[in-house]
N, C-alpha and C positions, 0 to 999 in steps of 0.2 A: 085143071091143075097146071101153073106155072109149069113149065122145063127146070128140070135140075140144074143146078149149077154147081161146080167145084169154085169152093171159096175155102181161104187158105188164112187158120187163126192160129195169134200167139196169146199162150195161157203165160201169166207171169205174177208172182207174188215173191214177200218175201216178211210175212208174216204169221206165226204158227207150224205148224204141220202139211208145209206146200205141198207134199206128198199126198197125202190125203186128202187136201183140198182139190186138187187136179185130177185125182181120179173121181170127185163128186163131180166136176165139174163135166168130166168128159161123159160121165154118164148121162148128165143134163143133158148136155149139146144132143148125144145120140139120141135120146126122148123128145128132145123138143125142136131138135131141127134138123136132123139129119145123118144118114149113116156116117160116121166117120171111118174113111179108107185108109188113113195112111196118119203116124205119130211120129215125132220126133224123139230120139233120149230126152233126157232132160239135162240143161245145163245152168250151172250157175256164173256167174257174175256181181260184180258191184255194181251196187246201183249208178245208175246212168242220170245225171243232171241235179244228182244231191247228192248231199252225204248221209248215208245211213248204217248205222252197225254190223244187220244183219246182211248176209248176200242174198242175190236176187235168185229162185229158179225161174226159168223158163223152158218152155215145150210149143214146139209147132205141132197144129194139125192139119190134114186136108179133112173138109166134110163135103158131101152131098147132098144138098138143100133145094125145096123148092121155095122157102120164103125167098121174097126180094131183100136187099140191102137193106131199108129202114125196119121191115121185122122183124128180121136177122139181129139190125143190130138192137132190137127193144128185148130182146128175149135172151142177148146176151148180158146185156144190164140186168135184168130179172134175176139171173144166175148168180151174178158178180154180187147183187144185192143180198140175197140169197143166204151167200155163203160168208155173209162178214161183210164184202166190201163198203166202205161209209166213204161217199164222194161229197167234197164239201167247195165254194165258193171261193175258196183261199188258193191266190196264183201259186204253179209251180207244181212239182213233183212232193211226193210223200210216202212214205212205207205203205202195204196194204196187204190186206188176205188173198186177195184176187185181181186179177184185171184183164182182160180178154180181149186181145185187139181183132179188127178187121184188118188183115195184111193186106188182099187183094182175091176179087170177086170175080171169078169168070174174067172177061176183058174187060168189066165194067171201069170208066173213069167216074169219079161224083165227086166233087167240092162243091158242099153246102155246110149251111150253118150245124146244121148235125151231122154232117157224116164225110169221110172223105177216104175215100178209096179211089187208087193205092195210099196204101197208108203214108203220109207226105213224108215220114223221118225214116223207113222201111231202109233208104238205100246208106240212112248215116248209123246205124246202128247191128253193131254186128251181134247181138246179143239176139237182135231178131233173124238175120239174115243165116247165120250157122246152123240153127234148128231145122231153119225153112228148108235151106241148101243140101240139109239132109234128104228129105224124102221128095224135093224139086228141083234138081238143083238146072233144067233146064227148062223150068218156066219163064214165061216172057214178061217182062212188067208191060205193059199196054204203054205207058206214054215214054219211059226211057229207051223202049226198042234193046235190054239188056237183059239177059237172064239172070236168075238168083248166084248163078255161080260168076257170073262176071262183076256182079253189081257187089258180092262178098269181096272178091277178090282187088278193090274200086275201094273198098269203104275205109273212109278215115280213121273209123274206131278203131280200139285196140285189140284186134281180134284173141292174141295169148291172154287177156284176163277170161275170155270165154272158156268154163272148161265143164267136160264129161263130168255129170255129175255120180257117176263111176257106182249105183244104184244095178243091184239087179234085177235082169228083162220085167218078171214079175212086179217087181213093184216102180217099175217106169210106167208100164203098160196094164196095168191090171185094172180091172173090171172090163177094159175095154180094148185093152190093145197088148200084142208082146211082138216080139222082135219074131222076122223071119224066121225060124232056126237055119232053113238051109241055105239061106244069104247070106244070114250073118248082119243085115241091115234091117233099117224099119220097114215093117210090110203089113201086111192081110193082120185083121184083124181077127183075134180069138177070143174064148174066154178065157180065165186066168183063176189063181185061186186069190183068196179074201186078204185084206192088209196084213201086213206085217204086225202091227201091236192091237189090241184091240182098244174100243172106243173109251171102254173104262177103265184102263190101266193110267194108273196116279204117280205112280214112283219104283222106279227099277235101281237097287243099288249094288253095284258090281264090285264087286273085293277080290285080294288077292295076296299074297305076300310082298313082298318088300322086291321091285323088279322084273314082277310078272307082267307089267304091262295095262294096269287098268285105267288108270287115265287116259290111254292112248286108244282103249277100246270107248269107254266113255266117251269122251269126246267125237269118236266118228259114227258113234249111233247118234249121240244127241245133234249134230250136226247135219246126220240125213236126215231125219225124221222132226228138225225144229225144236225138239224137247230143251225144255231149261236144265243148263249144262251146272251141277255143282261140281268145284274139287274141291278138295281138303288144301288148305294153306299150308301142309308143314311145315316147308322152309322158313315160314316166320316164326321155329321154337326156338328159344332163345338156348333151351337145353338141350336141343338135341345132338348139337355138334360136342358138347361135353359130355352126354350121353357114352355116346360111343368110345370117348375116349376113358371114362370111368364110368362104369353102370351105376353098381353099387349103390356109389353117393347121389347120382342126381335121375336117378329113376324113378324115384317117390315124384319132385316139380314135373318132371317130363308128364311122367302121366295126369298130375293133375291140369296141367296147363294145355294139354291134346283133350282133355274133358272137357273141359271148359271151354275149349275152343273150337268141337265138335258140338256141343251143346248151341253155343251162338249160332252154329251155322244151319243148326237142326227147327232152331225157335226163327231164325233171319229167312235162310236162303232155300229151305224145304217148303218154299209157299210157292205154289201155280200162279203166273203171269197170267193175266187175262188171254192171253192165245196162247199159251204154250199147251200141248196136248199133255204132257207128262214131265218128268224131272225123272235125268239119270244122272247118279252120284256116283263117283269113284271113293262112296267111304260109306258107312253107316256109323253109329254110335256104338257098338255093340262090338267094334274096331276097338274101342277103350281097354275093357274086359279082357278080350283076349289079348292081346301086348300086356297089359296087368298083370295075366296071370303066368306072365314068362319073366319078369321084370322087376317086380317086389317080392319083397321080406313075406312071409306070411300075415304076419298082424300089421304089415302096412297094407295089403292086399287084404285084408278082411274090412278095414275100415275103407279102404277105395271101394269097393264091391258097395256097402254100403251106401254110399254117397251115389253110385252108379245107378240104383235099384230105382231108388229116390225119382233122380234124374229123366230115366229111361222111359218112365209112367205120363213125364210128359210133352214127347214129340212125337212124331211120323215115325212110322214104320212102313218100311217098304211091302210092296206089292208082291215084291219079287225079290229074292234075294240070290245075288249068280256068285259066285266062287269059282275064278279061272286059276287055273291048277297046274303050274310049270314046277317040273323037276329040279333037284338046288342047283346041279351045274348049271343047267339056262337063265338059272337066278343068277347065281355070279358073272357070267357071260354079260347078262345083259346090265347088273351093276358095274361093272368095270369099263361099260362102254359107254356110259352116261357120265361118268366122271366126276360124280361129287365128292368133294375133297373128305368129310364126315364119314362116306361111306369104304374108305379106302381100305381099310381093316375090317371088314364085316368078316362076321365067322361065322360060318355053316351052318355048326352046330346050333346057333342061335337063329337062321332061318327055319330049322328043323323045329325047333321047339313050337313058330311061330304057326308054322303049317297044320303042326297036330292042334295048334289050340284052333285056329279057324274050322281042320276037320270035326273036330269034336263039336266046336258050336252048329255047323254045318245038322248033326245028328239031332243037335235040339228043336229044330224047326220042322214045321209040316211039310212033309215031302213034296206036296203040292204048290208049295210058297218058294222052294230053295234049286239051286241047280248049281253040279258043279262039272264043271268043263274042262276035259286033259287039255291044257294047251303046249305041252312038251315039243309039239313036233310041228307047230301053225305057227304063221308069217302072216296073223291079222293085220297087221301094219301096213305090209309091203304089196303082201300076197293077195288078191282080191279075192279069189277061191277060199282062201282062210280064212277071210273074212267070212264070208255071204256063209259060209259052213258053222262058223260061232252063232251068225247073227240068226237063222233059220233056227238052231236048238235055242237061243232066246225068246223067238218068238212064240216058238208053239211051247214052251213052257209059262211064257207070259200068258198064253190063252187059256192054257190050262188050270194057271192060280188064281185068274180071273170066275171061276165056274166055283172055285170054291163057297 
């Protein structure tokens, strides 16, 4: 059998659920080529030599292998193939589900028509070099006579667009790696427990009152995990800023026009993107309803209802329905910090009304489908502990309405 080698790979994508491609991926590697010693956080970036929407992660690993260089590198194309990636004839850069570079093999040099280690762009790209410099940062490159921390410290790129992709240990490193605990850095590898959403979770939609924060939460799940991000347009109601300023009268258009406009986005933007693993919404339809029934006349609200019923029979329903639950002063607090001129008279009492009707609809749903979360006293925003603390009871309730 070959001698082992320490060879040193960057996993990098930025299409779908990188999270969970990266952890197939590192599971491969350990199956098919070698124990992997030592991981990187994961960090995100814009992509490097095009332009693309989504941002890039990337993760260093060390492995120990005893394939050479070209089997190495055939069984990491296997992998990459594997899991999505489609390499095509067409010059240049392109988004992708995976891509798994060779950085640098033991002291080996090779430029050949397939392969070239050290990797020739290694020292222009910090995107590679920050990962690496974590868990090497005193490797030697063979032909520059420089180490990773010299050659970071060297590089032209823009090292501040590289940044912590602020994930916790668990699902940086799971199935196959987590963080030191008593270092505090990447180390030895462990087991770990299973992802964060499961495989067949469709649609998570997180509600809340008026200022709780659910976009804000939306968006930084959908944003780790790759999920196709909806929000609700309100700002384009033509009535809502008259709204506020007269109920009464224009509560009837309000609502129909937030129907109709929740409806578009329910038949439009509730569809799965060929890679996106799931859709998390900062609304649902059933949002109508309750505002409805705080909002309207009775027999204008009997005929909305109707039209709603109707309606309801034909789009998605979530998998999972969350309800994050802030107290009214943190509601006010945090409307008055956002500043929207519409909101500048909101009245309490009309938060209060809006909380009971969410609680009560809360009670109409299978308890196994529904969760609702005190957020009175969490800093998901700021706080990352406040977060990973929301996002953990998400999860294992998402597991659990999945069994249903």
């Amino acid at each position: 059998m070959n001698q082992e080698q320490a060879a040193y790979l960057l996993l990098g994508g930025n299409i779908g659920d990188c999270v969970r491609t990266f952890r197939t991926a590192r599971r491969e590697i350990s199956r098919r080529v070698g124990k992997i010693t030592k991981a990187s956080a994961l960090f995100t970036s814009p992509a490097w030599g095009f332009e693309a929407r989504e941002a890039f992660y990337n993760q260093a690993v060390e492995v120990h292998t005893a394939l050479d260089p070209y089997a190495l590198l055939r069984v990491l194309l296997e992998i990459e193939r594997e899991l999505g990636r489609v390499r095509t004839d067409a010059p240049g850069y392109a988004s992708r589900t995976l891509d798994i570079d060779i950085l640098l093999y033991g002291e080996a040099s090779i430029h050949s028509r397939l392969l070239s280690v050290p990797h020739p762009l290694l020292p222009q790209r910090a995107f590679a070099l920050l990962p690496l410099s974590q868990i090497a940062p005193d490797l030697l490159h063979p032909q520059l006579n420089l180490t990773v921390a010299q050659l970071l410290a060297r590089c032209p790129d823009t090292v501040q667009k590289v940044e912590p992709c602020g994930l916790p240990p668990q699902e940086m490193y799971s199935d196959t790696a987590l963080l030191d605990t008593d270092s505090g850095q990447a180390g030895k590898m462990t087991e770990s427990p299973a992802g964060v959403f499961p495989d067949n979770i469709r649609f998570i939609a997180i509600e809340g009152n008026i200022g709780a924060g659910k976009t804000s939460l939306s968006r930084r799940i959908a944003r780790q995990f790759g999920a196709k991000l909806v929000t609700e347009s309100f700002e384009e109601n033509e009535f809502l800023p008259k709204f506020y300023k007269n109920r009464e009268r224009y509560a009837f258009p309000l609502e129909l026009t937030f129907l109709a406009e929740r409806y578009r986005q329910a038949k439009e933007d509730f569809v799965q993107e060929l890679f996106s693993p799931f859709i998390v919404s900062d609304f649902s339809i059933c949002k109508s309803l309750i505002f409805a029934q705080n909002t309207l006349q009775e027999d204008e609200y009997s005929l909305f209802s109707r039209l709603y019923r109707i309606i309801l029979t034909t789009v998605p329903q979530p998998d999972l329905y969350v309800y994050i639950h802030s107290d009214i002063d943190r509601l006010m607090r945090n409307i008055r910090c956002r500043g929207r001129a519409y909101e500048s008279d909101m009245d309490p009492d009309y938060l209060r009304q809006i909380e009971k009707g969410y609680l009560d609809y809360m009670n109409t749903l299978h308890s196994d489908k529904s969760l609702v979360i005190p957020v009175s006293d969490l800093d998901f925003v700021n706080n990352q502990a406040d977060y990973e603390s929301v996002l953990a009871q998400i999860s294992r309730a998402a597991h659990k309405a999945m069994q249903v």
